[in-house]
Each structure stands twice: as structure tokens, then as C-alpha cells.
C-alpha positions as CSV (number, residue, x, y, z in Angstrom):
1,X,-16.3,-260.5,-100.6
2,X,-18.8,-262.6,-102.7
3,X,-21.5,-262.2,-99.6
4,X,-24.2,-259.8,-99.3
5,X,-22.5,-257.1,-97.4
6,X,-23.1,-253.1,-97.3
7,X,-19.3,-251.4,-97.3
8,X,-18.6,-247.8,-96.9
9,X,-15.7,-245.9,-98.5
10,X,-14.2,-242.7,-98.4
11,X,-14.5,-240.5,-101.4
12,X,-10.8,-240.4,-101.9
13,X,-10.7,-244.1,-101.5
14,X,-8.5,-243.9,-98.0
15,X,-10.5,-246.4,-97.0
16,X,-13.5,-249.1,-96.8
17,X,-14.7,-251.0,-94.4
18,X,-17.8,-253.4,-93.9
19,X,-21.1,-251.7,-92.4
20,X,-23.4,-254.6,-92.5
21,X,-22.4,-258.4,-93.0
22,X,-23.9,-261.4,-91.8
23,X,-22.7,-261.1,-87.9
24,X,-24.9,-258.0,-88.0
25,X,-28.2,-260.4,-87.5
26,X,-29.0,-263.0,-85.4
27,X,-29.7,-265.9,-87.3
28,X,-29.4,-267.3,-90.9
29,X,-28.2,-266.5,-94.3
30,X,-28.8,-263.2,-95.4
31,X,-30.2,-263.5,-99.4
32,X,-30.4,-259.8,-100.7
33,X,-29.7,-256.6,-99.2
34,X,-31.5,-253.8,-101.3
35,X,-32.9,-250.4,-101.2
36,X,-30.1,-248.2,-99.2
37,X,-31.0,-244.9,-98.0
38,X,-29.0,-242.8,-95.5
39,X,-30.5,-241.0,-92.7
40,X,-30.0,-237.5,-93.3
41,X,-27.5,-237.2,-90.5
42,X,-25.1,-239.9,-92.3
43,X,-25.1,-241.9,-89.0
44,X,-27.9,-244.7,-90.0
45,X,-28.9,-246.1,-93.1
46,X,-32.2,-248.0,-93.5
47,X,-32.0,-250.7,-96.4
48,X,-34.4,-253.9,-97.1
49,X,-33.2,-257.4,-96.2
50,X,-34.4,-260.6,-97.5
51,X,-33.3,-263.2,-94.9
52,X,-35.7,-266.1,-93.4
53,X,-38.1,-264.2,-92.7
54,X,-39.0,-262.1,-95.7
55,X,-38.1,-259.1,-97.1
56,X,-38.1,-256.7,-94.2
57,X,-36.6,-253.2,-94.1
58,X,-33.6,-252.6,-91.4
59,X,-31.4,-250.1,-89.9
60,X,-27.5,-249.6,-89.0
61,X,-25.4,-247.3,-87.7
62,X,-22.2,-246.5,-90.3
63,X,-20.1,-247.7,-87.2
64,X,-21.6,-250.9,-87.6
65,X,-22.6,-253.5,-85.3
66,X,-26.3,-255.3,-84.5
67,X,-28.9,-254.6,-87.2
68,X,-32.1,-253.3,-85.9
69,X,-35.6,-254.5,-88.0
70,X,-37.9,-251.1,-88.5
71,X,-41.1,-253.0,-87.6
72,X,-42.0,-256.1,-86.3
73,X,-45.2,-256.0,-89.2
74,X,-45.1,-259.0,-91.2
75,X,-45.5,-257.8,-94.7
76,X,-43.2,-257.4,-97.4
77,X,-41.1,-254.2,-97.0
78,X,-39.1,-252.3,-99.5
79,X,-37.8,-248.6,-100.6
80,X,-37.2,-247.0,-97.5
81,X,-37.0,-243.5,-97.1
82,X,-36.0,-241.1,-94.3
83,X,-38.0,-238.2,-92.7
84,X,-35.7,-234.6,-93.1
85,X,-35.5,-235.4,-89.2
86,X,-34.6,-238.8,-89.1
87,X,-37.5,-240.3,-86.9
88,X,-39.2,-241.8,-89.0
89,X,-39.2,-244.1,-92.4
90,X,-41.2,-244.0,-95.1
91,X,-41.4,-247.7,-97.2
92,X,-43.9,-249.9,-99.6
93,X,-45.6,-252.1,-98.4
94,X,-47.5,-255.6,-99.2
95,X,-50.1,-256.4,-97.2
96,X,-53.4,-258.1,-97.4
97,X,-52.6,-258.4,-100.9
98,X,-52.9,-254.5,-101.4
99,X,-49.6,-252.1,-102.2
100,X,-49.6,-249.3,-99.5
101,X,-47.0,-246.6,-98.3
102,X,-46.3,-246.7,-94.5
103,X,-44.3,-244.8,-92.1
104,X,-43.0,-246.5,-88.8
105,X,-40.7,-244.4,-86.0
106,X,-37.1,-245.5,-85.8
107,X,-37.5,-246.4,-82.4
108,X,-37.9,-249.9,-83.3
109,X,-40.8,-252.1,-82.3
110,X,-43.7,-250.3,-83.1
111,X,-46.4,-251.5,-86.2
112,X,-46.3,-249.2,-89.5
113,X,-48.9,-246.6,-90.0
114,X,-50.5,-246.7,-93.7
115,X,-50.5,-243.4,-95.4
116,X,-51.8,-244.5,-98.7
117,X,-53.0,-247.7,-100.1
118,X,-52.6,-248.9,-103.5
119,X,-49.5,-247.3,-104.4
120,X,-48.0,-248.5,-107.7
121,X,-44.9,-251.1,-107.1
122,X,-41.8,-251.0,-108.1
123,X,-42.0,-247.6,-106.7
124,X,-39.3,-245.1,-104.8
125,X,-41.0,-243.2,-102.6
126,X,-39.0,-240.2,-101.9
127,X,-39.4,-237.5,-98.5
128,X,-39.7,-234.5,-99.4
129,X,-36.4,-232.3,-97.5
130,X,-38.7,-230.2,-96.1
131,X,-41.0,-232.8,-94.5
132,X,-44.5,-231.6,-96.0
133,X,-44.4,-234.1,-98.3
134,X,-43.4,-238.2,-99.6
135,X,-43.1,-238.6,-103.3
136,X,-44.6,-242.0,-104.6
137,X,-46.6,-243.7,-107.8
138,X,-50.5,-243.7,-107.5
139,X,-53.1,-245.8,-110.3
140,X,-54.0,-241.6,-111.3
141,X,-49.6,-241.0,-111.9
142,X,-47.1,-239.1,-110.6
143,X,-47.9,-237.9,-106.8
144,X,-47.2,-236.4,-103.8
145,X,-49.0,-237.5,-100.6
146,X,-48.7,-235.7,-97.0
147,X,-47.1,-237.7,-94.1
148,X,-50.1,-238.7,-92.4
149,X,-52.0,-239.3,-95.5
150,X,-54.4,-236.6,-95.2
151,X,-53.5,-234.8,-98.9
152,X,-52.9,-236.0,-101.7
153,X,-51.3,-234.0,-105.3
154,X,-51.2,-235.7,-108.7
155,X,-48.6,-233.9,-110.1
156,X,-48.5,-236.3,-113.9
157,X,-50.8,-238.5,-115.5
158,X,-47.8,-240.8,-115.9
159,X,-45.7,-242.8,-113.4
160,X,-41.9,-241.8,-113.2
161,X,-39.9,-244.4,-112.6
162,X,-36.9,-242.2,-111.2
163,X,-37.5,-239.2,-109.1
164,X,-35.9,-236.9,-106.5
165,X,-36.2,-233.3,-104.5
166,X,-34.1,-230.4,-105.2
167,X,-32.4,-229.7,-102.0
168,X,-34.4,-226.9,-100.7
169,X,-37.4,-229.1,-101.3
């Protein structure tokens, strides 16, 4: 439509349909939607917005309808990426000046929890389908860092720009 919208379409093409548009937030102009990443149940998606107030990462149900903000944190959000379960979402993070990865419940309303500061940005971070593990660029390359931050794996000196998990994790 020329707007910044988020459609979904069948894979044969039967049909499309909007998922997000501007009527699904209150308030202004939406600039840039970014970052999409289904939940692992199809039903949500979690994707970063850039409207008034920043670039904050937000959630929708495929049937469409009100958006949802993942945290009411203040600091700019982007790359989300869903636990195996769904519960929870992984992002980057700017705040205090400093790069970090969080994780926030999908509950809504609650501030993020930082696994790991000074992650390396533009990053993906990327949950592992098993749960043990999120993906993500460090300063030391290429790593692997545990959900609540307590381990950490450097699996290259160099950063990948592109990464993913083989399905059985």
C-alpha cells in the first residue's frame, strides 16, 4: 500500500491480508517496521517499530488487531527473537550507551533482563530450538550465551553476520 504495514500470504498465493498497519497502535505515524520473527507457534510475531517513541520491539497476533509493546524499557530495541516456548523474547539493546542482549516475558509490562552486555550491533541474535542457548556477536567473535547469562561459548574468532540453528538445535 505504500505504508509501513506487515501482510501475510498464503504459500499458494490464495490469499493476503494486512497483519499490522497503522490502526494497530494508538497514536502517530508509524516510520519503520523491521526485524520480523514468528513465535514458534505461528500465532504471534514480534518485530521492531520505530514510531514517536523510538525504536521499540512489538507483538501481534497473525489475526491482527491492537499491537502490544514487549517492554515498557526505554532504550532502543531491535532483532527480536523467540524462546522454543514462546514466553519469552530475546532482543539488542541500547542502553546507557552500552549494546546488551535482554530477554523480557511476553506477558507485556514487565522491564527486560540483561543477559550480556556489549554485544556487537548490527547483530541477530538467534534462540537456540532447544532453549539452552541464544546465538549473538561478542568483541571475542562468534558466540553462544545461556538464557540467563550465566555461560558463555565463543564458538569463532570472527563475527558472522548471518546465522541460524539446525532444527534439532
Amino acid at each position: 500500500t505504500g505504508r509501513q504495514e506487515i501482510w501475510l500470504r498464503s504459500a499458494t498465493g490464495d490469499f493476503e491480508r494486512p497483519v499490522v498497519t497503522e490502526a494497530s497502535f494508538r497514536g502517530p505515524q508509524t516510520l519503520l517496521l523491521s526485524g520480523l520473527s514468528f513465535a514458534p507457534d505461528g500465532q504471534r510475531l514480534a518485530y521492531q517499530r520505530r514510531g514517536p517513541e523510538g525504536f521499540r520491539i512489538w507483538i501481534s497476533t497473525v489475526a491482527g488487531g491492537q499491537a502490544v509493546r514487549l517492554s515498557p524499557d526505554e532504550g532502543y530495541q531491535d532483532a527480536p527473537t523467540w524462546s522454543p516456548d514462546g514466553a519469552s523474547v530475546a532482543f539488542t539493546s541500547l542502553r546507557q550507551g552500552r549494546w546488551t542482549l535482554a530477554r523480557v516475558g511476553t506477558g507485556g509490562g514487565e522491564p527486560p533482563v540483561t543477559i550480556k552486555e556489549g554485544v556487537i550491533y548490527p547483530g541477530n541474535p538467534r534462540w537456540s530450538p532447544r532453549g539452552d542457548w541464544i546465538a549473538c556477536e561478542l568483541p571475542e567473535g562468534f558466540a553462544v550465551v545461556s538464557p540467563d547469562g550465566q555461560r558463555t561459548r565463543v564458538l569463532a574468532e570472527e563475527t558472522w553476520l548471518a546465522h541460524a540453528w539446525s532444527h534439532d538445535g
